[in-house]
N, C-alpha and C positions, 0 to 999 in steps of 0.2 A: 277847725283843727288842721284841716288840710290844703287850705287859701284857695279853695274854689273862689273859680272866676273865668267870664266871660273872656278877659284878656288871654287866658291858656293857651295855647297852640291846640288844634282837636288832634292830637296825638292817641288816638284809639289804639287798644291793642287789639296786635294781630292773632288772625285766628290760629295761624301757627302755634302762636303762643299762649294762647289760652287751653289750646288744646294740650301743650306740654304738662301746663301748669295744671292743671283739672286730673288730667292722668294720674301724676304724682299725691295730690291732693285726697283723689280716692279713696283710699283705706284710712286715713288719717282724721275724716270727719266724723266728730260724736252728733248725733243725732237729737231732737228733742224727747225731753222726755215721756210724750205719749204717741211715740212713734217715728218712723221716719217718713211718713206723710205729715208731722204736724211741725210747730214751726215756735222760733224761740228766736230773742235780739240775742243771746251768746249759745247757739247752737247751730249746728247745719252751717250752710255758705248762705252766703249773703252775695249778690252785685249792687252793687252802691256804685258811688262815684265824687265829686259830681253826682250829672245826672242823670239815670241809664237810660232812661228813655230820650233822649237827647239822640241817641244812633239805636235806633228800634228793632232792626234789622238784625244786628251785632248781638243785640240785647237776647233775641230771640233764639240765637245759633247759639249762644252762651248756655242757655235755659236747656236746651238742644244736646246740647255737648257735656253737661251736668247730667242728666236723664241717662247720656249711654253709657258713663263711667259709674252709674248709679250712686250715686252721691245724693246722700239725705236730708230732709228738712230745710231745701232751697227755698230763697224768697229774695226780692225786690224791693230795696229803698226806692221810694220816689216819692218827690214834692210836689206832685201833680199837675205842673204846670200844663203838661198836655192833654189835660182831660178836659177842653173846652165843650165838647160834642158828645154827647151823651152815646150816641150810638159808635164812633169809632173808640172810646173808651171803654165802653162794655166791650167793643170786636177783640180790641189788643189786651184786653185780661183775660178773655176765653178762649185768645189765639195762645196767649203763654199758657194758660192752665193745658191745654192739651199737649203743651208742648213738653211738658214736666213741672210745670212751677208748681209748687206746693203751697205758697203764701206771700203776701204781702207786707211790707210795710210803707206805713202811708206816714210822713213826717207832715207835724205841726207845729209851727212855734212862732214867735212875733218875730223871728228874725226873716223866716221864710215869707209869711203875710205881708213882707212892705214890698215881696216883688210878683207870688202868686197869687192871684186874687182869689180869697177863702173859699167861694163855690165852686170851685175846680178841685179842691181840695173835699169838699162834704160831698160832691158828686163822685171821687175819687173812691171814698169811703163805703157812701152808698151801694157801689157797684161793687165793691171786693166785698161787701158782706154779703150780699145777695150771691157770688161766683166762690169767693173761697171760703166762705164760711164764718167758722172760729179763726181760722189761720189770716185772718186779716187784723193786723195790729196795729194801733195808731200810737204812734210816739208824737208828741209826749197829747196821753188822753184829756188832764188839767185843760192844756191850752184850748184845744177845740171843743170842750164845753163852754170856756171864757169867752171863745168869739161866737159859738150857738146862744148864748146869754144873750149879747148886747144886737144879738141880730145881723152881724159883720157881713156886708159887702164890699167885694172888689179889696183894697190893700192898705193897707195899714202903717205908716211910718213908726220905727221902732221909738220917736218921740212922743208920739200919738199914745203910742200904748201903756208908755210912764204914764204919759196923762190921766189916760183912763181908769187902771189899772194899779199905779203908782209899784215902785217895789216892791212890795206884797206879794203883787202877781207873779213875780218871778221865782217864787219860792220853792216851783213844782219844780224848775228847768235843773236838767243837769249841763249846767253852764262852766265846762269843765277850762279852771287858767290857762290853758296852753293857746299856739296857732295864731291864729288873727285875733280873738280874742284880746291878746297881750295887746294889741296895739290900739285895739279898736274902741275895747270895752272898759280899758285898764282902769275910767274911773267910778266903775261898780266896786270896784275893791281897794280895799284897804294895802299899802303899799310900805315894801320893807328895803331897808339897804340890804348889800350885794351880799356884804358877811352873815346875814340874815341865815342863807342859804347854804354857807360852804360845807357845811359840814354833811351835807345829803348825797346823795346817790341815784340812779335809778336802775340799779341792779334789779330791782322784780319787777319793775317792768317792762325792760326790755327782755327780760328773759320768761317771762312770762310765756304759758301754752294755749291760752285762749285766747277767744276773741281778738286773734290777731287778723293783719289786711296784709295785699298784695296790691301793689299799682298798676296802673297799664305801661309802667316802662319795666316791669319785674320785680321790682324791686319790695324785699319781704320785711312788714316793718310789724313789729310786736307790739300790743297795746295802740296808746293815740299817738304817736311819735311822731308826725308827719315830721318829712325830711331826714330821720336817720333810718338807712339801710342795713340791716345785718348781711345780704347777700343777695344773690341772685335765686329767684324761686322757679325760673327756671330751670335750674340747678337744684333742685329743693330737694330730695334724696342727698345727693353727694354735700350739702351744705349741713343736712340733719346729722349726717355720719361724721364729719370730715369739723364742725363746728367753726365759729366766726374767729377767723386768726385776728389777734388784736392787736400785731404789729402792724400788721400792712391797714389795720381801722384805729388808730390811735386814740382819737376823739370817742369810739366805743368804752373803750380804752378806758379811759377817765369817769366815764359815768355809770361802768359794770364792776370796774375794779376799784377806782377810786371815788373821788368828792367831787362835788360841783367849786368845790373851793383851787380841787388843783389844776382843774380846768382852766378857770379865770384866769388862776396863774400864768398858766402854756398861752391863753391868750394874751395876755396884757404883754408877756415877754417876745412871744414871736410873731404880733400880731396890731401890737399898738394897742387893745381893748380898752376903752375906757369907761367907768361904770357909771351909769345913764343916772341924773342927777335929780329925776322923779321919782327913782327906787322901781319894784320892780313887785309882782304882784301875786308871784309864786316860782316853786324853785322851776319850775316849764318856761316862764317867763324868762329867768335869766341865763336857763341853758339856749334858749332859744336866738335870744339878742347877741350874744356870745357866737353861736355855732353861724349867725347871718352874718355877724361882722368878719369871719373868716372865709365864708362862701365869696361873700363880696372882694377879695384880696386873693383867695388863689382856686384851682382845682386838685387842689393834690388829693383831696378826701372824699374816696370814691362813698363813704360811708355817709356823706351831705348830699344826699341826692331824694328826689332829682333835683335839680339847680333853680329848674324853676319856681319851685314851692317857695323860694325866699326871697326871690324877686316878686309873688305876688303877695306878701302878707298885707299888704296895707293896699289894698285895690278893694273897691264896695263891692 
């Protein structure tokens, strides 16, 4: 959804700003519902990424800086690729647990397995249930019984896993159309023309109040939207009050106020658009190819950000 990738710049955020953003954040987190020590995928904060443990350090001062603004039902995405050593893998989940982390999550899936190899991932497991408890969650749980099944060692090519597993297997995943997906995966799905789609919107989910993300360049994006920004969350007070002007975000513009139809339109006319002749695999797909072929042509739309996210949709 969000074109991770090794190509990125390591543009970490600054702790300046994280500590902006955390402050503001504060009062505004609901908690899970059997406490705010317990932990929930649309509750509490999350640090995700990418991948957080990739800068450990940062990760740790995050965790840090969550604790002193007391901010509820924190936990960690990670794909476990650094849990190769059993012993500095237990060290840095009892070094976060002290530090305030309340929970885990430990992702699984045949996309992840073709580059982490599985027992870093069961070691991952093993050790947050044994340190956090209940509050250790494995997403998605399907898959990692599928590779505890066949005995899975080391990594798994996502051809291998058709193989194995055939479509079928995939029926747990939520393999949501947008992001890389659209490019990567487009021939799992079934594929429509552009008019397919015009008539849609995505008023609720951009405006949606949960389960929304923040980037390490600030920017506050609602739902999975990667690359569209409503504003600055460093600014996240004066943004909540003062709401997303959608003159100076046109392109918001079109897909809160209007259709995906009058989108294409603005594009084809001021932008040359022309619709992709494999069709398109949901209506995420074609705002998506649309809102990259206008990145690619200007900066005027501070709401396309960050810029990089569309330079890597198609990178492994």
């Amino acid at each position: 959804m969000y074109a991770c990738s090794p190509r990125w710049s390591g543009d970490w955020i600054a702790e300046s700003d994280l500590r902006r953003i955390l402050s503001q954040l504060s009062d505004k987190i609901v908690s899970a519902p059997y406490g705010e020590r317990s932990v929930g995928v649309n509750y509490g904060l999350h640090f995700t990424g990418g991948e957080p443990f990739l800068n450990y350090p940062l990760l740790v001062r995050a965790v840090e800086l969550a604790e002193e603004y007391d901010i509820p039902s924190v936990f960690v995405e990670t794909n476990s690729f650094w849990c190769a050593n059993p012993e500095v893998c237990e060290e840095r989940l009892r070094e976060l647990k002290e530090a305030g982390l309340d929970g885990i999550l430990i992702s699984v899936n045949p996309f992840l397995v073709e580059y982490t190899p599985f027992e870093r991932m069961d070691l991952a497991i093993e050790l947050s249930r044994r340190i956090f408890g209940a509050n250790t969650m494995v997403y998605q749980l399907e898959f990692y019984e599928q590779f505890k099944r066949i005995g899975l060692r080391g990594t798994m090519s996502f051809e291998k896993y058709l193989e194995v597993f055939g479509l079928e297997g995939l029926r747990w995943v939520e393999l949501i159309p947008m992001g890389r997906a659209c490019y990567k995966l487009r021939d799992l799905f079934r594929r429509y023309p552009a008019r397919y789609f015009f008539g849609e919107n995505c008023r609720s989910s951009l405006l949606r109040d949960w389960h929304t993300h923040i980037d390490n360049y600030g920017n506050y994006i609602t739902g999975y939207c990667g690359g569209l920004s409503l504003g600055d969350a460093r600014r996240l007070d004066e943004l909540l009050e003062e709401g997303v002007d959608l003159d100076e975000r046109p392109i918001l513009g079109f897909l809160i106020e209007g259709t995906l139809g009058d989108l294409y339109d603005f594009a084809v006319r001021e932008f040359g658009y022309r619709e992709r002749d494999d069709g398109y695999i949901s209506k995420c797909d074609l705002c998506l190819d649309i809102r990259r072929h206008i990145v690619l042509q200007t900066s005027e739309f501070p709401e396309l950000a960050p810029r990089e996210f569309y330079m890597r949709l198609e990178d492994f």
